[in-house]
C-alpha positions in Angstrom: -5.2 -55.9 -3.4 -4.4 -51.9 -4.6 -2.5 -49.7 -2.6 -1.7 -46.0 -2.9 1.0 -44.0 -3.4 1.2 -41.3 -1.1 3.6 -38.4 -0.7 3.6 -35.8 2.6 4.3 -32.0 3.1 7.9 -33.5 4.2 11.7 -33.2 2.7 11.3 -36.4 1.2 11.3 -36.6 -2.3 9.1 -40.2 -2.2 5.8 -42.2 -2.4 4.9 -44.0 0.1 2.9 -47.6 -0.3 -0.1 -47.8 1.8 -2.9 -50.7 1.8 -6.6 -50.2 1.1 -8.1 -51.6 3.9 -11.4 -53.1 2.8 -13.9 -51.4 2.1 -11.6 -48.3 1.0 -10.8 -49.4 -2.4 -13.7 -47.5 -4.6 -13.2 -44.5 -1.9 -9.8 -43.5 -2.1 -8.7 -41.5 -5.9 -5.5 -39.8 -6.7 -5.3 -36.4 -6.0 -7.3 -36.6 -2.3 -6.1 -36.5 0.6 -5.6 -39.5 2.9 -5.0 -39.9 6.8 -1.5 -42.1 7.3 0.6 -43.2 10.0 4.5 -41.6 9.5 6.9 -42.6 11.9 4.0 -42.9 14.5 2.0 -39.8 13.8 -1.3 -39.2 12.2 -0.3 -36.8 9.2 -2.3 -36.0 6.6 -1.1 -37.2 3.1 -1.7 -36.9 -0.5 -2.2 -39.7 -3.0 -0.6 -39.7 -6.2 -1.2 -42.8 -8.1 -2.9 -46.4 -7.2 -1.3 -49.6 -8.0 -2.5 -53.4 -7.5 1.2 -54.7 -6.6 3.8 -53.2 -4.1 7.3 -54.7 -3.1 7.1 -52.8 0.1 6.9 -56.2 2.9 4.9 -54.8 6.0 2.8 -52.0 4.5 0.8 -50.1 6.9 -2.9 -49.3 6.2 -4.4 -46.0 5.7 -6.4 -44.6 9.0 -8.8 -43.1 7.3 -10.3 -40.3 4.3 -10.2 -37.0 4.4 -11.7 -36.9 0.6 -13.8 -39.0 -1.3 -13.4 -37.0 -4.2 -10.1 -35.6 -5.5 -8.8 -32.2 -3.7 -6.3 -32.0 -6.6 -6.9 -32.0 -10.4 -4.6 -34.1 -12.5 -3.3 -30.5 -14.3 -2.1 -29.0 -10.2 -0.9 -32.6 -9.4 1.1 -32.3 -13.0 2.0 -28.7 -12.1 3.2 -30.0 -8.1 5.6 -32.5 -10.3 6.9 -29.6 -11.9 7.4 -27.3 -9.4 9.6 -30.2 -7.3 11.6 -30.9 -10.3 12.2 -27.6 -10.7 13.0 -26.0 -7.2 15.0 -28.9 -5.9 12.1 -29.7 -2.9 9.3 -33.0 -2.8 6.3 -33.8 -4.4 4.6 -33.1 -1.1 6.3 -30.1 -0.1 5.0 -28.9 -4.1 1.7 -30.1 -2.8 1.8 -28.1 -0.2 2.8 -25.3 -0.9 -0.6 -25.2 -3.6 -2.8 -25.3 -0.9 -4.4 -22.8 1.9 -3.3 -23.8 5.3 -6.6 -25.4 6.4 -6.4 -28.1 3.7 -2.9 -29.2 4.7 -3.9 -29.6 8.5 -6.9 -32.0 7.3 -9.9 -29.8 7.4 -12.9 -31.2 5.2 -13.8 -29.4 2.2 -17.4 -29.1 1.6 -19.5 -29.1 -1.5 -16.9 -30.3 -3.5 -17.3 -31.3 -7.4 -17.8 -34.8 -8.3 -14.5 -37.2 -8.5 -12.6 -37.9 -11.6 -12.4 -41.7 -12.4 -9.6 -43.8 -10.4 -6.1 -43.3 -11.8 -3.8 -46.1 -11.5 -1.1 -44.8 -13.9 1.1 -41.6 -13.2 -0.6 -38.3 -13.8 -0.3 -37.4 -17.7 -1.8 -35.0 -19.8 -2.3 -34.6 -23.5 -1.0 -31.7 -25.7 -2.9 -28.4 -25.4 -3.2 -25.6 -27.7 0.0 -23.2 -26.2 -0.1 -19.6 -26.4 3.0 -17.7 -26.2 3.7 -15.5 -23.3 3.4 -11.6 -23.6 5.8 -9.0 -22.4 4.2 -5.7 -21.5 6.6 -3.2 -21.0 4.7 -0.4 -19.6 6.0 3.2 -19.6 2.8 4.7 -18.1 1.9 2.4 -15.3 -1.8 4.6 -14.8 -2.8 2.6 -18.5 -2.6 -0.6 -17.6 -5.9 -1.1 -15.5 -8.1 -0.3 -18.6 -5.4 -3.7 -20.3 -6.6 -5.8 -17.8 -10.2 -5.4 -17.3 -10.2 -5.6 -21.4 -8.0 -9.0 -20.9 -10.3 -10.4 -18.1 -13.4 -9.6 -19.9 -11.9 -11.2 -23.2 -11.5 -13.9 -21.1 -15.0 -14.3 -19.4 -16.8 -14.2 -22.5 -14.8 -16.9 -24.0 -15.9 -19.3 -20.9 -12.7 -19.4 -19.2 -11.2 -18.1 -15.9 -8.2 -15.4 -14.9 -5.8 -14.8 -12.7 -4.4 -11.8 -11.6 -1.3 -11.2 -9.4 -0.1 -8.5 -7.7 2.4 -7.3 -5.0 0.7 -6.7 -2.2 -2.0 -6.7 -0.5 -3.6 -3.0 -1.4 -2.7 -3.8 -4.6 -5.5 -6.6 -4.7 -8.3 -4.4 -3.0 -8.0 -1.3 -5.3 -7.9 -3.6 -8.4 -11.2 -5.2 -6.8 -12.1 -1.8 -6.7 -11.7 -1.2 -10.1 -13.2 -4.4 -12.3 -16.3 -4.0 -10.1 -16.6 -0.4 -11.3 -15.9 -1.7 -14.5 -18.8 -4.3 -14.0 -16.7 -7.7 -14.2 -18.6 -10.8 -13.0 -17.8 -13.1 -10.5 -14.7 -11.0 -9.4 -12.7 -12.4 -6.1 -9.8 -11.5 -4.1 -7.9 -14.0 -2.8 -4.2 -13.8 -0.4 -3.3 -16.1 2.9 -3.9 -13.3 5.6 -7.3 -12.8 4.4 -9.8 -14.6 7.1 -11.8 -15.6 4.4 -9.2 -16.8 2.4 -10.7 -20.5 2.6 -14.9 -19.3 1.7 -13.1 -17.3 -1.0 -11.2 -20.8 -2.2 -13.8 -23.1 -2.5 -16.3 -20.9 -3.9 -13.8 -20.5 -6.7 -13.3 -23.7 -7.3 -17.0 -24.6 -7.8 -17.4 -22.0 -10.7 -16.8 -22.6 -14.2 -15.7 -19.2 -14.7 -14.3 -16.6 -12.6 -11.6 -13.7 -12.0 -9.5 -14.1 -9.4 -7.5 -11.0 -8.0 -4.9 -12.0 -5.4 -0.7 -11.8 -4.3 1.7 -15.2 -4.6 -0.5 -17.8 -3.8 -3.1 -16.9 -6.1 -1.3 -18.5 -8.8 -2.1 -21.7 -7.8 -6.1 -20.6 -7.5 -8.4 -23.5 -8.1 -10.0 -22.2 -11.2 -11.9 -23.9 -13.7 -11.2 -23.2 -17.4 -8.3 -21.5 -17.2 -7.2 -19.0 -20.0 -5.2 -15.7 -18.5 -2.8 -15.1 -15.8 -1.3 -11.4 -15.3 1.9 -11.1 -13.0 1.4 -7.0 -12.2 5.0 -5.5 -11.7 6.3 -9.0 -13.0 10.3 -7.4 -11.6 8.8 -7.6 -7.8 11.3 -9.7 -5.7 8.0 -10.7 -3.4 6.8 -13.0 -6.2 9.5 -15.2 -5.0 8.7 -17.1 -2.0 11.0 -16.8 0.7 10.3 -20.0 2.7 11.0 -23.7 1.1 10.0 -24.1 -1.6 11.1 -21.3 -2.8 9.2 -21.2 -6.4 8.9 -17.8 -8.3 5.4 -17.2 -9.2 6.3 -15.8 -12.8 7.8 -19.4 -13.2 4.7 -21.1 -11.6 2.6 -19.5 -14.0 4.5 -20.1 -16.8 4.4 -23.9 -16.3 0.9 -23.9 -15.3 -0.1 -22.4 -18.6 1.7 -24.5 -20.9 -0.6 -27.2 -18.8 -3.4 -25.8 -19.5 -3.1 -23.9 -22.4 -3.9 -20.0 -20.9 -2.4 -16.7 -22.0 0.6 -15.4 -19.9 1.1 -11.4 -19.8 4.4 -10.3 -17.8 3.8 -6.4 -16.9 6.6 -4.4 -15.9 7.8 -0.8 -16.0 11.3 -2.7 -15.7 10.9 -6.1 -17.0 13.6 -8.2 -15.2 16.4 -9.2 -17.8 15.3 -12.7 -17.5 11.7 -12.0 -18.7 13.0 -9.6 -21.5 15.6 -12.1 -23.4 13.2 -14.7 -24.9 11.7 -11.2 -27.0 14.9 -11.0 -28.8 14.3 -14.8 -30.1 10.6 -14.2 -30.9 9.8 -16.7 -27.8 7.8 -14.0 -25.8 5.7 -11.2 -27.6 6.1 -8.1 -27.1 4.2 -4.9 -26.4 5.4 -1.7 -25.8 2.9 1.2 -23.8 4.6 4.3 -24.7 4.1 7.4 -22.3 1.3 10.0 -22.9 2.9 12.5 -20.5 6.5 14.4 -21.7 10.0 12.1 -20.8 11.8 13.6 -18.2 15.5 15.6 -18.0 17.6 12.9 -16.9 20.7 15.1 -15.1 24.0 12.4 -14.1 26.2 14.7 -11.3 29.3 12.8 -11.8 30.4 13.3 -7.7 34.1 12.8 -8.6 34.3 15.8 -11.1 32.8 17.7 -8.0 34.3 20.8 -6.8 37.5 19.9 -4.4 35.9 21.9 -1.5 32.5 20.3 -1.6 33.6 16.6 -1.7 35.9 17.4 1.4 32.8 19.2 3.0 31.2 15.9 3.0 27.6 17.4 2.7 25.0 15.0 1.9 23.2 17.8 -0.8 25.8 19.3 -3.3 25.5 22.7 -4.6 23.8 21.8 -7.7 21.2 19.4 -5.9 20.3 22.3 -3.1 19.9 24.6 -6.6 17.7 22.7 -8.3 15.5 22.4 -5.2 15.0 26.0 -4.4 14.3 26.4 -7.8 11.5 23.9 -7.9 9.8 25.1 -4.3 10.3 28.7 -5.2 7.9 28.3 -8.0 5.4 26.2 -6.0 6.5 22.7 -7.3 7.1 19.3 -5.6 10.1 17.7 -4.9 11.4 14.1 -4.1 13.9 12.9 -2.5 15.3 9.5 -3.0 17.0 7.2 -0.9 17.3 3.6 -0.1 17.8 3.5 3.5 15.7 4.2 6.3 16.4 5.4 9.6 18.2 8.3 10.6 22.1 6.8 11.0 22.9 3.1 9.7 25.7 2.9 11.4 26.3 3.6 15.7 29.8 3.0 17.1 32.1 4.4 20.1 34.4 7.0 19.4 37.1 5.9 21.6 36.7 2.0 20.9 35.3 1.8 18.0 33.2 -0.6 19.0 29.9 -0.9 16.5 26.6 -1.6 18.1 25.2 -5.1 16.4 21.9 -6.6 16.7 22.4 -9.8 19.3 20.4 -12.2 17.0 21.7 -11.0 13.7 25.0 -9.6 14.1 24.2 -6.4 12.1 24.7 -2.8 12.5 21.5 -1.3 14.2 19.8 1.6 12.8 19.2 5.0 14.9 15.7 6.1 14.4 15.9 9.8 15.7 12.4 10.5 16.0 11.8 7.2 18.4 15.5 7.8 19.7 15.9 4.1 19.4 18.2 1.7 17.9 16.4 -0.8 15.3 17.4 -4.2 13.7 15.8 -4.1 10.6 16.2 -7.9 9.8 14.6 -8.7 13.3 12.3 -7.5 16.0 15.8 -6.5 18.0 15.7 -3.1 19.4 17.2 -1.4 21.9 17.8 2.5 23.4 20.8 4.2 22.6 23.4 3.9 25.3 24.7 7.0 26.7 28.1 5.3 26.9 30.1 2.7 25.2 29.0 -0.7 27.2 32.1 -2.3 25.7 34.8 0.1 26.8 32.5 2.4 29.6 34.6 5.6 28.3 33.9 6.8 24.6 30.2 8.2 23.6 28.2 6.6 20.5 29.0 8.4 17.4 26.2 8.0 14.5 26.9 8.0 10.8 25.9 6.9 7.6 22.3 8.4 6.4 18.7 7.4 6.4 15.5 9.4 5.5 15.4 10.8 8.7 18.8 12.5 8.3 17.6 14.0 5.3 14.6 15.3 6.3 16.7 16.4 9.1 18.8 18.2 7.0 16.6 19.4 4.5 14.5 21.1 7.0 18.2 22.8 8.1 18.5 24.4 4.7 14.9 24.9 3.4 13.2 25.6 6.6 10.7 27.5 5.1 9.0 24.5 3.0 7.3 21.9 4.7 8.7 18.3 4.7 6.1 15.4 3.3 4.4 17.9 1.5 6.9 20.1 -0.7 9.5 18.0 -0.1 9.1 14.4 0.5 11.7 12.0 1.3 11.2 8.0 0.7 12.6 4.7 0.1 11.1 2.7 -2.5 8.2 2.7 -1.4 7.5 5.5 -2.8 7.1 3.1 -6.4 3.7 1.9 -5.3 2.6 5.1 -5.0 1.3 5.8 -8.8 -1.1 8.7 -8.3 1.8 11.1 -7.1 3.7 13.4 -9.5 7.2 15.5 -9.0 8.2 18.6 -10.4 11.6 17.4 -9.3 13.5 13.9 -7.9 16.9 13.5 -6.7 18.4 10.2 -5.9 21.4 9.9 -3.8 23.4 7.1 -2.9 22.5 4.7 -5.6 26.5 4.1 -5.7 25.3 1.6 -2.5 23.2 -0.5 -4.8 25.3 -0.7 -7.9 28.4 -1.6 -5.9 26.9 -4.8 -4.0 28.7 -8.0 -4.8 25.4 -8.9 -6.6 25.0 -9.9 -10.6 21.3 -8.6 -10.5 22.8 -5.2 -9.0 22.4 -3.2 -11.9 19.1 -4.6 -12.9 17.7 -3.8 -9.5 19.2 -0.6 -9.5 17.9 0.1 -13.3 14.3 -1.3 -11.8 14.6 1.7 -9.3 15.1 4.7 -11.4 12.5 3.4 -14.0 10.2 3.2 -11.3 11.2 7.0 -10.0 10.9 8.1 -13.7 7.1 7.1 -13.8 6.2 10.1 -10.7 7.7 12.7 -13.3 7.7 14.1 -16.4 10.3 17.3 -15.4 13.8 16.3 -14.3 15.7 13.7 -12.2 19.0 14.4 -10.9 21.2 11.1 -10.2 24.2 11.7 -8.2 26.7 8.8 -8.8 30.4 8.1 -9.5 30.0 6.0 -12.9 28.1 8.4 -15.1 28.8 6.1 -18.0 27.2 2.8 -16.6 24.9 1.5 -19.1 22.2 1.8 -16.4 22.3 5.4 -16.9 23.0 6.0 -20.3 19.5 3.9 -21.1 17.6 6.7 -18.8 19.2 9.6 -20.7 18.2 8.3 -23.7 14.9 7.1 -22.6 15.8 4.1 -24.8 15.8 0.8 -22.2 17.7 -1.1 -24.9 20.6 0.3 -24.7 20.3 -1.3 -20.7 19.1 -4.8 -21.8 21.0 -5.1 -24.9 24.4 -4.4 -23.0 23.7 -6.5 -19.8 22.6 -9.4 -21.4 26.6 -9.0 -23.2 28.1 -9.0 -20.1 25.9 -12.4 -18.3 27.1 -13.8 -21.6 30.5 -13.7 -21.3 30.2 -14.2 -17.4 27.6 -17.1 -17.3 25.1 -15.6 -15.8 21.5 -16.2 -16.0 19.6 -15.9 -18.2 22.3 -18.0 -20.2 22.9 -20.8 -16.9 20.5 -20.7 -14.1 22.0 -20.6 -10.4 21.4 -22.9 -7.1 22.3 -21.8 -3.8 22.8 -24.0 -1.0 22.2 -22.5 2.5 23.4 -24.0 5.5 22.4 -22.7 8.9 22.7 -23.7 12.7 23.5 -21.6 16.3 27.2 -23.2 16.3 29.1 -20.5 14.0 31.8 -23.6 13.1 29.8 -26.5 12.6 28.0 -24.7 10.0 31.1 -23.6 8.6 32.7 -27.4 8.7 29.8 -28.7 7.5 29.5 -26.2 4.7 33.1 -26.9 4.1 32.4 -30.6 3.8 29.1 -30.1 1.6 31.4 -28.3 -1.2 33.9 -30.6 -1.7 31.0 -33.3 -2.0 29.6 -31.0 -4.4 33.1 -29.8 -6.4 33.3 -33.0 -7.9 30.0 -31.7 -9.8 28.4 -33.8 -12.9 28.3 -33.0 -16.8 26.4 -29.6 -16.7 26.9 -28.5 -13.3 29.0 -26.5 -11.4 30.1 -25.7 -7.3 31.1 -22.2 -8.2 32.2 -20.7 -4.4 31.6 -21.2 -0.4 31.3 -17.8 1.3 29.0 -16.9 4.7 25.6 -15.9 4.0 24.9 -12.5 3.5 24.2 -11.6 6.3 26.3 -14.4 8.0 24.2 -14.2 11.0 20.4 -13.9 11.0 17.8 -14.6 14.1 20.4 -16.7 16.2 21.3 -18.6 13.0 24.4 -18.7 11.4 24.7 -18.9 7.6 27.1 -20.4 5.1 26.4 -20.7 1.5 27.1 -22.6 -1.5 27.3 -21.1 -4.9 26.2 -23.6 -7.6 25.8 -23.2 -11.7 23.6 -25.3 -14.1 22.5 -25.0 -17.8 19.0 -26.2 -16.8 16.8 -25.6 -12.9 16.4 -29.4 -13.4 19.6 -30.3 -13.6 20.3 -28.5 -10.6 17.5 -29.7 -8.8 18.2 -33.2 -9.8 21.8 -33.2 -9.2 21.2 -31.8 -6.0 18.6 -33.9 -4.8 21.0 -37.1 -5.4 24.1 -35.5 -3.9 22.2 -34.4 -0.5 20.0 -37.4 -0.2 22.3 -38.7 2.7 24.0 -35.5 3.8 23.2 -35.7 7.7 24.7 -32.5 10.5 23.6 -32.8 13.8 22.2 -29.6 14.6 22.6 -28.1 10.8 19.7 -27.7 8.2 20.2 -27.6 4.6 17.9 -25.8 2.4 18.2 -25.1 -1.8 17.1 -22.1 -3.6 17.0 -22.1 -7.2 17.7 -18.8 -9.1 18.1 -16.8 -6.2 17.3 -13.2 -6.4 
């Protein structure tokens, strides 16, 4: 009799035996879907292998086909593997996570290619020719287009398929945009709010050749013949996927090219510090697109060697800063202003209580937006008018402080009220980054203290990510206000060498043990009882301190935030020389952790 081994989009890291009835055996072939009964539901399942024995007593029989012809190649089931050994989640959920919603729910794929002979041993593949991956650190960010229709074409004409990613959504359509201008065949665009994201999928995978254009997801594109993937703006924290599993595209694409052989190029203005240490041991190549325009004036106002009268003034522009910005609009230039927050006050509490006004869901200080005069959540949909009194004591008003961008267009319409503000000035978060066509006479960022001071490794990283980013829109000056002039961060942009940044960070993860050199887990537990999250958190780590050879259970703190959507939030801090280590250590250790009411999730190399 044969039976197949089927795993489901489920937290269990297992195959499941299920009998052929008769009749089925010649019909069912690894990598196809299958309909089973699991703990008396229809779901849909995947098989992964056939056998002719099982020790399983009291198998159930599969209910029925969903394909007759595999929905998976053996290179996407070998790169599901892979992705659940590596980010601590099943073979299923890997599955899963490959696939547009329609195919998971059971919908039938039509005009599929013809089957692959039956497999009845575990999905391997032979060696293929690898190519190493390729670093583009790009200075001018406009260049890069004319790279990739060049790559795509090279690509084409060789017989084999590409994949593009990108960061959003606009991202994809102008690209579109621009390889059909540039006459590239077969050209698709490809993301999971597009309605025709399922036409666009299977029309893909019945060519031997295409280009594929798309965000996340797209890296797991059904193309035949692969032979290039581009990650655009490779630093992007949206590549990583925010719901289990939480895989990193740049990683997914790195493992599906050693599969099947394709070119990897990694572009980046900033290229995250991860990315960048394999060039110093030749493991990664690397190219370097210098700037056509001039290299700014990189200015550091060190704020504690400030005049005495204006750090007591507590004025958000210095002397210096407001300077500078008459100089640029008196001789008809633009100027940008830089900072991270949104909103016009981040922070809104009494003045005779002192009571701060939190969001009810998330437990975090709601933002005053002045030109909706409404307090906003910006981790939910939690907002709420501003109270003309404090609800908690019925006495003090609301005092507002802390600044947004609409506290310094506020202001900067006070003291230049002759210029007009999003057109001589402009004032943005970083969004502003994705904005390539626009160009400054001037920029000034302010508080990027906020960022460098979070208890975060990657601070400096994200904050050196930032002002490379701002440093693209200009070729005058930047002003940087901050209180550590000499931070390595900054002494890289004033010497427009980004060395001197990677070479000195990559000291300091050293002698800390932090990634690149040992790769990081964090376990999340979350529930709506604040201390049986906590207990159970508490109980989890000292499971967990007792650790194996190779990992470590580093610290226990709340989640940051602590409190999100009605959930509250503990984490675990864990330390590995290897993601599969991690993942495997974990995956034995919480096998039979049970909380009533508490849900444990794993994300390796958190950003």
């Amino acid at each position: 009799m044969l039976y197949a081994k089927v795993v489901l989009g489920l937290p269990i890291d297992v195959a499941f035996d299920y009998s052929l009835p008769q009749g089925f055996g010649n019909r069912v072939c690894v990598g196809a879907r299958v309909w089973v009964n699991f703990r008396n539901r229809k779901s849909v399942g995947y098989v992964v292998g056939l056998t002719k024995s099982s020790a399983i007593r009291n198998i159930k029989d599969i209910l029925g086909l969903v394909d007759e012809r595999p929905l998976l190649s053996k290179e996407m089931l070998l790169l599901a593997r892979k992705l659940a050994d590596y980010y601590c989640c099943s073979y299923g959920e890997a599955i899963e996570s490959i696939l547009p919603p329609e195919l998971r729910k059971g919908k039938n794929l039509e005009g599929a290619p013809q089957r692959d002979t039956l497999l009845s041993e575990p999905v391997t593949l032979g060696s293929v020719p690898q190519v190493l991956p390729q670093v583009l650190h790009d200075l001018e960010p406009k260049r890069r287009w004319e790279i990739y229709v060049e790559e795509a074409k090279r690509a084409q004409d060789a017989g084999r398929s590409a994949i593009i990613l990108f960061s959003d959504i606009q991202l994809v359509l102008r690209a579109k945009e621009i390889f059909e201008k540039a006459k590239v065949n077969d050209v698709h665009a490809l993301y999971r709010k597009e309605k025709e994201e399922f036409m666009v999928w299977q029309e893909v995978r019945s060519k031997e050749s295409s280009i594929v254009l798309g965000t996340r997801s797209a890296v797991f594109a059904p193309v035949n013949n692969l032979g290039l993937i581009i990650l655009d703006h490779e630093e992007d924290s949206v590549y990583k996927q925010e719901q289990v599993p939480h895989y990193h595209a740049r990683e997914a694409a790195l493992m599906r090219a050693e599969i099947e052989g394709a070119k990897v190029i990694l572009e980046s203005f900033s290229p995250t510090v991860g990315t960048f240490y394999p060039v110093k041991d030749e493991k990664t190549e690397y190219r370097l697109i210098k700037r056509q325009k001039a290299y700014p004036q990189v200015k550091i106002i060190d704020t504690k060697r400030m005049p005495y009268a204006e750090r007591k003034s507590k004025e958000i522009f210095s002397r210096l800063l407001t300077d500078a910005i008459f100089s640029v609009l008196n001789s008809k230039g633009k100027v940008l202003v830089f900072i991270n927050r949104r909103g016009f006050a981040t922070y809104a509490a009494c003045h005779n209580c002192g009571k701060a006004l939190k969001c009810p869901a998330c437990n975090i200080s709601l933002v005053y937006h002045f030109d909706q005069d409404i307090l906003r959540c910006h981790h939910c949909a939690f907002k709420m008018e501003p109270p003309k009194i404090c609800p908690n004591c019925n006495r003090g008003y609301i005092k507002y402080s802390g600044i947004g961008t609409d506290k310094i267009e506020s202001e900067l319409a006070r003291i230049f009220p002759q210029s007009r503000i999003g057109e001589d000035i402009v004032v943005s978060t970083s969004f502003i980054l994705k904005d390539e066509e626009r160009n400054f006479d001037l920029i000034c960022v302010l508080n990027i203290d906020n960022a460098l001071n979070r208890v975060d490794y990657m601070a400096a990283e994200k904050v050196f990510y930032l002002l490379s980013g701002l440093i693209t829109l200009t070729d005058k000056k930047i002003i940087i206000s901050t209180s550590f002039p000499q931070h390595h961060c900054f002494e890289a942009l004033v010497k427009g060498d980004p060395r001197i940044f990677y070479n000195e960070e990559l000291r300091f993860r050293k002698q800390l043990k932090y990634p690149p050199f040992r790769h990081m887990a964090l376990v999340k537990a979350r529930g709506r009882d604040e201390q049986k999250v906590k207990k159970a958190a508490e109980a989890l780590f000292e499971k967990l301190k007792a650790g194996s050879k190779g990992v470590e259970a580093l610290s226990i703190n709340p989640g940051d935030p602590p409190k999100l959507r009605g959930n509250f939030y503990w984490q675990i801090l864990l330390s590995g020389l290897s993601p599969q280590k991690l993942s495997k250590f974990l995956k034995i250790h919480l096998k039979d952790c049970r909380y009533s009411g508490i849900i444990v999730t794993v994300d390796i190399d958190p950003l």
